[in-house]
C-alpha positions as CSV (number, residue, x, y, z in Angstrom):
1,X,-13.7,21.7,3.4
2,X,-15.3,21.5,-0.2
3,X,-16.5,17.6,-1.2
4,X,-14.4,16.9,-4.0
5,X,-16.0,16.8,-7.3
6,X,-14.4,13.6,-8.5
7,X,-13.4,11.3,-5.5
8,X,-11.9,7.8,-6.5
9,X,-14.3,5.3,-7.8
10,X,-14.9,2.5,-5.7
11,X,-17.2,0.6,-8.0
12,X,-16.1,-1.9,-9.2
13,X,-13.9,-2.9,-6.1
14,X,-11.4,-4.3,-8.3
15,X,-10.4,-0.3,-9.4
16,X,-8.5,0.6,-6.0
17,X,-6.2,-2.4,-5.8
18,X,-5.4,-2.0,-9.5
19,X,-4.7,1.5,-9.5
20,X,-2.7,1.6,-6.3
21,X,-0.8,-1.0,-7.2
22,X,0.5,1.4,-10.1
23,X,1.2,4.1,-8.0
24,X,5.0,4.1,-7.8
25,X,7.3,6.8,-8.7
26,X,9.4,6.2,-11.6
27,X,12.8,7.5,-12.3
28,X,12.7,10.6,-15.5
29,X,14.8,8.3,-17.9
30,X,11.3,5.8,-17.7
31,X,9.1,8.5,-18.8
32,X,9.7,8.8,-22.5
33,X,9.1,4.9,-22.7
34,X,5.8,5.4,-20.9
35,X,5.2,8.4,-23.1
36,X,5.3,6.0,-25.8
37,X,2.8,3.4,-24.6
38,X,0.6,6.0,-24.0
39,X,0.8,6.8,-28.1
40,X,1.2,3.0,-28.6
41,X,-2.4,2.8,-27.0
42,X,-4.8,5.5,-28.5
43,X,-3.2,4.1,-31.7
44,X,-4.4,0.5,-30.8
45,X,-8.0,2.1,-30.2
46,X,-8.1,4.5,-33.4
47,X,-8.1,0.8,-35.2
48,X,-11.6,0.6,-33.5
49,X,-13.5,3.3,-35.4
50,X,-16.0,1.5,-37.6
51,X,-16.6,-1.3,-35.3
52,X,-19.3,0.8,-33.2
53,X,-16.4,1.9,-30.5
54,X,-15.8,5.8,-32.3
55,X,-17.0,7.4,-29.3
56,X,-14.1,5.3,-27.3
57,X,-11.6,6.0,-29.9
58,X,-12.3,10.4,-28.9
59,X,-12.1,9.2,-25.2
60,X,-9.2,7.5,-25.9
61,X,-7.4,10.2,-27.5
62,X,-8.7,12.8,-24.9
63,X,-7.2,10.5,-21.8
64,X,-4.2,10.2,-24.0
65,X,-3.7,14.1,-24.1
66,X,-3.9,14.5,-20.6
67,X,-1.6,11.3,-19.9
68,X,1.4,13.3,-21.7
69,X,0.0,16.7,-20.1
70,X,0.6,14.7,-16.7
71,X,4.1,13.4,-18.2
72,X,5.5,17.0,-19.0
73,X,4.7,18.0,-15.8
74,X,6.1,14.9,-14.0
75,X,9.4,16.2,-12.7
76,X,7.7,19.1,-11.0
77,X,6.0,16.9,-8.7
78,X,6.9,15.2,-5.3
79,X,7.2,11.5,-4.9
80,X,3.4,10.8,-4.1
81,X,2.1,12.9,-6.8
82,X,4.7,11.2,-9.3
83,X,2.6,8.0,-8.1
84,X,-0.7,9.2,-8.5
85,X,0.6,10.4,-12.1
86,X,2.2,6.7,-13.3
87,X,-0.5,4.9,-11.9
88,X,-3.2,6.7,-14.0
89,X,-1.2,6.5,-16.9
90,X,-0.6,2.5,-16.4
91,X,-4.1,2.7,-15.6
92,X,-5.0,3.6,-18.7
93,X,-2.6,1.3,-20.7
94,X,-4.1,-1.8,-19.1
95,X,-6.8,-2.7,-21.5
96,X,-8.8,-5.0,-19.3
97,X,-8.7,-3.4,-16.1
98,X,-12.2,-3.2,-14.5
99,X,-14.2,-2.8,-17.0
100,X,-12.6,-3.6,-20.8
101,X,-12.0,-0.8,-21.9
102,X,-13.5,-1.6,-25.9
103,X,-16.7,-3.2,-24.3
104,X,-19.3,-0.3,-26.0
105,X,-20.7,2.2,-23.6
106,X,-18.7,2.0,-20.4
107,X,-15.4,0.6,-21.4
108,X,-13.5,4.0,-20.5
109,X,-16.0,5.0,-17.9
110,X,-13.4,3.8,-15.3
111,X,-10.4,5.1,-16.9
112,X,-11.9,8.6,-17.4
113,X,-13.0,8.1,-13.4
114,X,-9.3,7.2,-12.2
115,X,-7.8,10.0,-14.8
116,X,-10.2,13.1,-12.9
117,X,-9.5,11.8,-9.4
118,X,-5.7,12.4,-9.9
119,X,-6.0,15.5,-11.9
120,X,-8.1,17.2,-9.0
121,X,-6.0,15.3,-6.3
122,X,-2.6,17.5,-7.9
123,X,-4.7,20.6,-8.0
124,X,-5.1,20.7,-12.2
125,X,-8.3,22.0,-13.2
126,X,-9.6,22.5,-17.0
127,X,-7.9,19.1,-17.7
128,X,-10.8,17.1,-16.6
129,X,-11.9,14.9,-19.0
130,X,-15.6,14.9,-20.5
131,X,-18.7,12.8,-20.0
132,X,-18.7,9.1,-18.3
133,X,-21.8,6.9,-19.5
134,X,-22.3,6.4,-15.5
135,X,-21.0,7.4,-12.1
């Protein structure tokens, strides 16, 4: 069996409780109002550029790409992959999940983390997301 090339972050220990905690499956008339959270929130980060976050604000936008990537492919999935899909989503709309995600350097590090661990868990490859400060 092949290691996987982006198992779930367990640093900081707060991610796994947060992110499962997400995981439910939702019914298909609540993914148009997640859908627009999702633009709701890499609009909330493009009012960042300027303030030393414009890296974050690409990030954003790439993590919000792949959120509605993972939402037109919803109904295709079964119910635990339906999970794995909402929680990363909700993952990403929580701004101060483990690490905030506007703190300079690392704010999306974790977000970018839980995002590449679903998309390899559902068998997606050339979505993954680009470079984390550290992990």
């Amino acid at each position: 069996m092949q290691a996987k090339r982006y198992p779930f972050p367990m640093y900081p220990a707060e991610i796994y409780p947060l992110f499962t905690g997400m995981c439910v499956e939702l019914s298909i008339a609540d993914i148009p109002t997640l859908r627009e959270k999702v633009v709701e929130n890499a609009r909330d980060f493009y009012s960042y550029r300027g303030k030393g976050l414009g890296p974050h604000v690409t990030l954003s936008y790439q993590i919000a790409e792949v959120c509605h990537y993972l939402l037109d492919c919803y109904e295709t999935f079964g119910t635990r992959e339906r999970g794995l899909i909402v929680g990363a989503v909700r993952y990403y709309l929580m701004r101060r999940d483990s690490y905030d995600d506007t703190k300079p350097v690392v704010g999306l590090d974790d977000d970018i983390q839980v995002m590449n661990y679903v998309l390899e868990e559902l068998g997606i490859a050339g979505r993954f997301i680009g470079k984390m400060s550290s992990s």
